[in-house]
N, C-alpha and C positions, 0 to 999 in steps of 0.2 A: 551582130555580136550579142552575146548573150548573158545577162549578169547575173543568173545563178551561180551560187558556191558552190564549187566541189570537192569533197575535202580528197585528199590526193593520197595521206597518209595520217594516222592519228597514234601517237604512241603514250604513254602517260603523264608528259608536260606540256607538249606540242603538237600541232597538229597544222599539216602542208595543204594549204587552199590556192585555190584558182577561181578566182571571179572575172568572167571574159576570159580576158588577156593578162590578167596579171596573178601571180603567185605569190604568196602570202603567205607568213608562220602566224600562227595566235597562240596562245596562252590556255592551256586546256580551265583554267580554275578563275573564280574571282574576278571574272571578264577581264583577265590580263590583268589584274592590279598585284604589284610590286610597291615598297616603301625602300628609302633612302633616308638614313636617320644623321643629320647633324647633332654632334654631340661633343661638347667641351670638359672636359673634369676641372672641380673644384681649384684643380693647382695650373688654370689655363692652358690646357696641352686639350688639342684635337685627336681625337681618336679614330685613326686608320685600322682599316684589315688588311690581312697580307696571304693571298691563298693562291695553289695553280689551279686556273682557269683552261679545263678540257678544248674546250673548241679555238680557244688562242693559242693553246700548246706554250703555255707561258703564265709564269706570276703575274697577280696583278696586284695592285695597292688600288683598294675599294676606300668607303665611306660603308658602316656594317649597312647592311639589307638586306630584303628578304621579300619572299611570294608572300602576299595575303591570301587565306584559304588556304593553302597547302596542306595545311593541317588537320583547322577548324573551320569547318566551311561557315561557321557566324562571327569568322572576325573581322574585324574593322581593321581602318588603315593604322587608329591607334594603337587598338590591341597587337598588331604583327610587328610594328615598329619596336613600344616596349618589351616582347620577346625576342625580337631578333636582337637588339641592342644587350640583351643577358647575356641567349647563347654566345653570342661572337665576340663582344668585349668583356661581360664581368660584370658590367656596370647595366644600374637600376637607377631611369629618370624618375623624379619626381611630381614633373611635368611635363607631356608631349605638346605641341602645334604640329597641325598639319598643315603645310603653308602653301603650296602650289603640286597639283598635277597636272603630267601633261606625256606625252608619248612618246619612249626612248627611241625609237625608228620608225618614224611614219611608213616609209615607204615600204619596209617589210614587215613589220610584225604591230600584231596590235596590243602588243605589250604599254601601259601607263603605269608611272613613277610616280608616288607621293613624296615631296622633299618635306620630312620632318624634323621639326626642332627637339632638341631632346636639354630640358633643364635639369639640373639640382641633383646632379649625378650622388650616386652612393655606392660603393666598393660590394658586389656581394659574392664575387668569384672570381675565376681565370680567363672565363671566355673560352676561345679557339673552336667554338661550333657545336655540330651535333654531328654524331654517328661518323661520315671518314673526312668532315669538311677539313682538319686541320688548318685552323685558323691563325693565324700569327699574328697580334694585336700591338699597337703601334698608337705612343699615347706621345705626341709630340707639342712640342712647347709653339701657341697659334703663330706666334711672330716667327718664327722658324720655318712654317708648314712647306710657302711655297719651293723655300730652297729646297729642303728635306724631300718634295717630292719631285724635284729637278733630279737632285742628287740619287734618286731610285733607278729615274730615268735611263742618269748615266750608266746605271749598274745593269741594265737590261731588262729590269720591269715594265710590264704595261699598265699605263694607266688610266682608270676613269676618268672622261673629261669632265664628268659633273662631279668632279672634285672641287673644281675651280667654282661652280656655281653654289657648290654648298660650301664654302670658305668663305664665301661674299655672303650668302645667308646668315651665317653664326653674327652679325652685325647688323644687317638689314632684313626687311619684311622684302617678298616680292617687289612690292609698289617705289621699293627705293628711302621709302621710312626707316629711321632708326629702329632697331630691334629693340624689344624693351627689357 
């Protein structure tokens, strides 16, 4: 068996590999780094996205995020977080944390997620994305979240499961420490 890569197909975000036996997607930019922005507004409400998502053939209710490098190939996880969190919601932190990366599907894609904290929100637009993202932004009161996104469920939305892991964030650090 042999564990050279070979890439199988390369298109402008992704690219289909085989090492040995196994097949694999990666991340053409940023060595796969994506951000995941936790973000509360000043009047306590959690900020969801609401978009259809091509490959599920289905709405999804996100947490805003986005590729790092996609754009600027010298951005950081902070830098992508603070602009995605404009485009998609409106809202401009005042402070980021980057709190934990780690690898949305091991076993197929070498795609890695920064979950970041996003403080001290400020109002400076609409949101809803760039160019055809059509974004639908969703500022929900925190004590509410998990019904609220029960209740999507019921409606036929897909949801991110690191919903739930960034709901437990907006209060704690990775380590289980109180957030500050």
């Amino acid at each position: 068996m042999t564990n050279l890569k070979q890439t199988l197909y390369e298109g402008q975000w992704l690219r289909l590999v085989r090492i040995g036996h196994w097949e694999s997607c990666e991340r053409t930019h940023a060595q796969g780094m994506a951000v995941i922005v936790i973000a509360v507004t000043p009047a306590d409400e959690v900020l969801f996205v609401e978009q259809f998502r091509i490959p599920l053939g289905a709405r999804t209710i996100e947490m805003p995020a986005g590729l790092v490098g996609d754009d600027h190939a010298e951005d950081t996880l902070v830098d992508a977080a603070r602009r995605e969190l404009v485009e998609e919601t409106g809202w401009s932190p005042g402070r980021v944390e980057v709190l934990l990366t780690g690898p949305t599907s091991s076993g197929m894609s070498n795609e890695r997620i920064a979950f970041v904290r996003a403080r001290d929100l400020v109002r400076v637009g609409d949101g809803g994305g760039v160019d055809d993202e059509n974004i639908v932004v969703h500022a929900v009161p925190r004590a509410q979240a998990p019904a609220w996104l029960m209740r999507k469920r019921a409606e036929g939305y897909e949801l991110d499961l690191k919903l739930w892991a960034g709901l437990w964030m907006i209060d704690h650090n990775p380590d289980g420490s109180p957030a500050d």
